[in-house]
N, C-alpha and C positions, 0 to 999 in steps of 0.2 A: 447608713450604707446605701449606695444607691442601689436602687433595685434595676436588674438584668431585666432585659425583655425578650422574651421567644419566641417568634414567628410574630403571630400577630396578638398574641395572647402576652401572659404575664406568669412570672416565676410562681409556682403551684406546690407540689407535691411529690417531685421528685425525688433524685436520691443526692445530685449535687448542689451542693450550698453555691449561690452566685459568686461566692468570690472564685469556689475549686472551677466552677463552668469559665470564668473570664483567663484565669491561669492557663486552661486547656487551650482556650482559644487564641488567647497569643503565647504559646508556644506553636499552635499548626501556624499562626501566621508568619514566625521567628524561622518557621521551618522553609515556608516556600523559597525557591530560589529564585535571583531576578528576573530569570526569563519564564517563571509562572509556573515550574514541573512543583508537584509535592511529591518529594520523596518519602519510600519507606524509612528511612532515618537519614540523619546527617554524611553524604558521601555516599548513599545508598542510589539503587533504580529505581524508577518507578514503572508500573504496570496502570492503563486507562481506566478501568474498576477503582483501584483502591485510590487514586486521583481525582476520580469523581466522587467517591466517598468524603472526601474532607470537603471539598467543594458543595455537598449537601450539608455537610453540616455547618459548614461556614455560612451559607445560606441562612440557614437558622437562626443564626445567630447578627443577621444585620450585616455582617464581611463580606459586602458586595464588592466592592476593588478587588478583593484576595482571592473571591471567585470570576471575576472578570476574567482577571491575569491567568487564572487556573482553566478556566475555560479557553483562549486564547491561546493559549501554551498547548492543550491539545487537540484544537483545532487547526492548529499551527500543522502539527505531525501527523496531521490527516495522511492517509494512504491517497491515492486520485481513485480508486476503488470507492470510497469512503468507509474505505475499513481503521483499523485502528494494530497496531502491532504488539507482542503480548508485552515485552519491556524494554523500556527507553532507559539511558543514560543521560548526563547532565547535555550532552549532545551529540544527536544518534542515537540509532537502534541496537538493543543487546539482544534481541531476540524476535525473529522478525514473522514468526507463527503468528494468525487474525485469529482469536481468540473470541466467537459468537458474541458472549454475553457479557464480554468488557468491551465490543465495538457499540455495542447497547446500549451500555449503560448512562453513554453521556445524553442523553434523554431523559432521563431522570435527574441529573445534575443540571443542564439545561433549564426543566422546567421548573427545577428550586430556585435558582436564578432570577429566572424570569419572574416569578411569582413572589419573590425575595426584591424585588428594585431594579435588577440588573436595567441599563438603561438603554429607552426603548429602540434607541439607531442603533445599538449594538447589538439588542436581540435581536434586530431584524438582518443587521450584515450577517449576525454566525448562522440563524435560522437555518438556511439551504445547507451548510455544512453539516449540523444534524439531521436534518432530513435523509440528507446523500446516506450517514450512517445507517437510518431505518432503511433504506431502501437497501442498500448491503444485503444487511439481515435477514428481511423478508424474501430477498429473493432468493436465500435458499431454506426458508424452508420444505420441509420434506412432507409430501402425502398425508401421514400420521397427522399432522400440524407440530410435529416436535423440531427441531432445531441441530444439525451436529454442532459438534461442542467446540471444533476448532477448523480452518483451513491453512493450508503449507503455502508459501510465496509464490509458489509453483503452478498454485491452482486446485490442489490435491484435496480433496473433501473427507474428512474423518468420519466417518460413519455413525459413531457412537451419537448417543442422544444422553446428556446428562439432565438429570430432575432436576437440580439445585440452578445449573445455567439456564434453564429453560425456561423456570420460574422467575429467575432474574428477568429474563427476556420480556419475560410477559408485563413487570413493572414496569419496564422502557418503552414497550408497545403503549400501554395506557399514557404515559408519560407525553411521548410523542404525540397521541390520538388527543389528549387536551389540550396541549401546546396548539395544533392545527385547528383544531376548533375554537381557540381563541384568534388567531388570524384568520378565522371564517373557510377555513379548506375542508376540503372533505378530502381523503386519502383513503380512500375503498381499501385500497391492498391491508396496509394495514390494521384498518376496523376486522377486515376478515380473518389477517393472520392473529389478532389478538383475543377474537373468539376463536377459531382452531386450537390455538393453544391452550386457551382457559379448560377447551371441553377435554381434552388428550390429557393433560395434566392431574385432573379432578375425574378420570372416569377409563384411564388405559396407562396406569402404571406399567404395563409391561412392556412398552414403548420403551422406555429406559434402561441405559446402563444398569445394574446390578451395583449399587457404590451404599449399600445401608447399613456399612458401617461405618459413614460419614454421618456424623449428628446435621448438620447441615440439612440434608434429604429428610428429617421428621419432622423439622420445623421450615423451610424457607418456602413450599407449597403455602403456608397456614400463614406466612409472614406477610405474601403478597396477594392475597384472599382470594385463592386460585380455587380453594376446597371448599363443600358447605359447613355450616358448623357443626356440626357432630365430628363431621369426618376431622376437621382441625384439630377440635380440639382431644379426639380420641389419639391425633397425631403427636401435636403436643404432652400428654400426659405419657406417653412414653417414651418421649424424649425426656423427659423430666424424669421418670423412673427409672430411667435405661442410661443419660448420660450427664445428670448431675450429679457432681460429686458434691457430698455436703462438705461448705466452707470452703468450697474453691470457683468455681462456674464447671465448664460443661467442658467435659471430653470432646475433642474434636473428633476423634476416631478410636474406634470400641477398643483397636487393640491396644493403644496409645496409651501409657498412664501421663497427660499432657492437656490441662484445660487451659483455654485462653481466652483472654478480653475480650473479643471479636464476638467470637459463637457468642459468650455468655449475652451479650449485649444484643446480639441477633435473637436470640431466642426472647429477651424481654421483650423485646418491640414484637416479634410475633404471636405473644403472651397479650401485649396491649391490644395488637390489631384484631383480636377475639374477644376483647372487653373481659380480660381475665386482670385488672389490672392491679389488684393487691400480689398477686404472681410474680406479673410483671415487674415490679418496686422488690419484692425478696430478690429473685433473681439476681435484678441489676443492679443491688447493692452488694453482692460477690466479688465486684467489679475492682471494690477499694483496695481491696490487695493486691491489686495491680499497680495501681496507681503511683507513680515515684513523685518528690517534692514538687519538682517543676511542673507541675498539669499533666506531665505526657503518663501512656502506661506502658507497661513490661508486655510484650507481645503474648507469653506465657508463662506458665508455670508447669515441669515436673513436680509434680506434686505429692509424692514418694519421697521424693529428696529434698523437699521444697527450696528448688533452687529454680531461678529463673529460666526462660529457655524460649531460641535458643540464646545462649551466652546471657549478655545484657543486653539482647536488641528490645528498644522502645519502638513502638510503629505508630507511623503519621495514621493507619486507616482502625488500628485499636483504640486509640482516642477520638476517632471519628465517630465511630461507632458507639461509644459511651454518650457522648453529646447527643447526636440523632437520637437515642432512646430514651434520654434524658426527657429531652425535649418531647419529645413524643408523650412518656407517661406523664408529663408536668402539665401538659396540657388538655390530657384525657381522651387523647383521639382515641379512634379503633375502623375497620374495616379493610386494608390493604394498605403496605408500603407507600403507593405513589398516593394513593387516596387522603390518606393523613398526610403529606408529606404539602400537598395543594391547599387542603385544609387549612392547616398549619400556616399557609405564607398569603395565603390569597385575600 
């Protein structure tokens, strides 16, 4: 069997066998459409977040054309803002709220990319386009150094500050701040918005929305190595005690009886990024019940009923996410999202 390569590393100690990791990956590839969107499933929308999610882990895995084209595709639908919209259709916008931490995130997808092969006239034509993105962003950050969590077409600024988007943010800030420091830039605004936030995040919880009955907010602080360790990992372990269900993954929300592939797989990697990585490996072997023949997974599980949910939707960014953590625990990283993620490809 040929052996799978990961980043820049080799097939390890994960939880997927090379052939299930190649399956997964051409089915996301099977899934992109020609003009480059990854949909949440076949006929579905997509939203800039979870399109940048396959796009990292495509990356990962050497599918640098498939993140080209993914890249391209939304930087294509750039706003002239350099915002990003919350969801697209196979062409046009279904929903046309800026969504913070998904105009963000392509900074992280970006510099997987980049750091993955993407080639080097192309990084430099899209370059200014993620920039423009960081630049969006940071310009509204708030006082606090926290972030609101969404803007209306109109102009309209939400007020709220969520924990889990702002955390994302902060991945993208670093994301961006390495990309620019390898084209030799220095970007003040940003170095400073991505300490503002690190310290607000790790040290003024009450900055934020009220949402801790989203599993999400125990872990995604810990994931992007926003918190010291104790503090992480005291966060994690009751995440673990509080929204695992044994034999299934993690509760997305306390009241919910509803685990899915996503969180479970989020929470491994921020299991890993605290070098807890036997944890890490249990967790994200919860996963395989997800898992349908073809590589893709089941978005979720009722797990009460154990019936899928919702319906039979399989999602392009659940199997995104099973990969990236994959890949992550296989090859041992730990300290922050974007950190292992550069690691990983550079």
């Amino acid at each position: 069997m040929t052996q799978l390569v990961v980043g820049r590393g080799e097939w390890g100690s994960g939880v997927l066998s090379p052939s299930q990791a190649r399956d997964t990956i051409d089915y996301l590839v099977g899934l992109q459409l020609i003009n480059g969107m990854f949909p949440w499933y076949p006929g579905g929308h997509a939203d800039p977040w979870n399109h940048c999610e396959v796009v990292i882990a495509l990356s990962l895995y050497g599918e640098i054309e498939a993140c080209e084209k993914g890249l391209a595709w939304l930087l294509n639908s750039q706003n002239k803002d350099g915002s990003f919209c919350h969801y697209y259709l196979t062409s046009g916008v279904e929903e046309p709220r800026r969504d913070l931490n998904t105009t963000a995130y392509v900074a992280v997808a970006f510099m997987s990319a980049f750091a993955g092969g993407l080639d080097e006239a192309t990084a430099k034509e899209m370059w200014p386009s993620v920039a423009k993105a960081i630049d969006y962003v940071v310009g509204l950050q708030f006082e606090s150094g926290a972030f609101p969590w969404a803007v209306d077409p109109d102009g309209y600024v939400h007020l709220g500050s969520m924990l889990t988007g702002s955390s994302s943010i902060l991945s993208s800030l670093e994301a961006a701040n390495i990309v620019a420091e390898e084209y030799g830039e220095v970007r003040q605004s940003w170095l400073d918005a991505e300490i503002a936030l690190r310290r607000t995040i790790s040290a003024r919880p009450e900055v934020f929305l009220d949402k801790s009955d989203w599993a999400m907010d125990l872990y995604y602080p810990s994931l992007v190595g926003a918190l010291d360790p104790r503090q992480a990992r005291r966060s994690l372990m009751k995440c673990i005690e509080d929204r695992l269900v044994v034999g299934w993954g993690v509760k997305c929300k306390s009241t919910s009886p509803w685990v899915t592939a996503a969180e479970t797989s989020e929470l491994a990697i921020a299991l890993a990024a605290n070098y807890l990585r036997d944890d890490a490996r249990s967790v994200l072997a919860l996963t395989e019940r997800f898992r349908d023949f073809d590589g893709s997974y089941f978005t979720g599980f009722a797990y009460e009923v154990n019936k899928s949910f919702p319906g039979d939707e399989r999602s392009s960014y659940s199997a995104a996410a099973v990969l990236i953590a994959d890949s992550l625990i296989t090859l041992g990283l730990g300290g922050g999202l974007t950190g292992m993620l550069w690691s990983a490809l550079s």
